[in-house]
Steps between C-alpha positions, in 0.01 A plus 500: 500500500842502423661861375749517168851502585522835504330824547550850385791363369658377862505126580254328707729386840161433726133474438139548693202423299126488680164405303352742790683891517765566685368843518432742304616841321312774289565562139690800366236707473407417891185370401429138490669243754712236342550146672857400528524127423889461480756639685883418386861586584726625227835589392596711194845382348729804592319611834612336841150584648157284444156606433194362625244558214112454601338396229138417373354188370650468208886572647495872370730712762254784617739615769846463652734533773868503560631276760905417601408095479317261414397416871432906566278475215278177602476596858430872432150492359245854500237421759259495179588189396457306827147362380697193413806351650793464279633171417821555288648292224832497289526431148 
């Protein structure tokens, strides 16, 4: 499934989606575990830095983390989401 053009307000610059989890994380409350269907690489307008959001089935960003590239970001994924392999995409 392809993600919108942007997220959180940052555009899209890569993409992961998986019909199976990638992994998954708990909810706010620490309760129940939420499978993380898309993962994507960001970039917010005035920021240098990209964000790789994980996100559920529906492309909503349930966590994030701050990487110095693009690359950094693909290659540098939490052990929790090694379920599935990655295969990246670009807009």
């Amino acid at each position: 499934m392809t993600p919108p053009t942007h997220l959180d307000g940052a555009c899209v610059l890569a993409w992961a989606w998986s019909d199976l989890p990638f992994g998954h994380v708990t909810d706010e409350h620490g309760a129940a575990p939420i499978a993380i269907h898309g993962l994507a690489v960001c970039r917010y307008a005035d920021e240098a830095r990209v964000y790789r959001f994980s996100c559920d089935a529906h492309w909503e960003t349930l966590q994030d983390a701050v990487h110095a590239s693009v690359d950094e970001a693909r290659e540098r994924l939490p052990a929790q989401y090694s379920a599935v392999a990655a295969v990246w995409n670009t807009p």
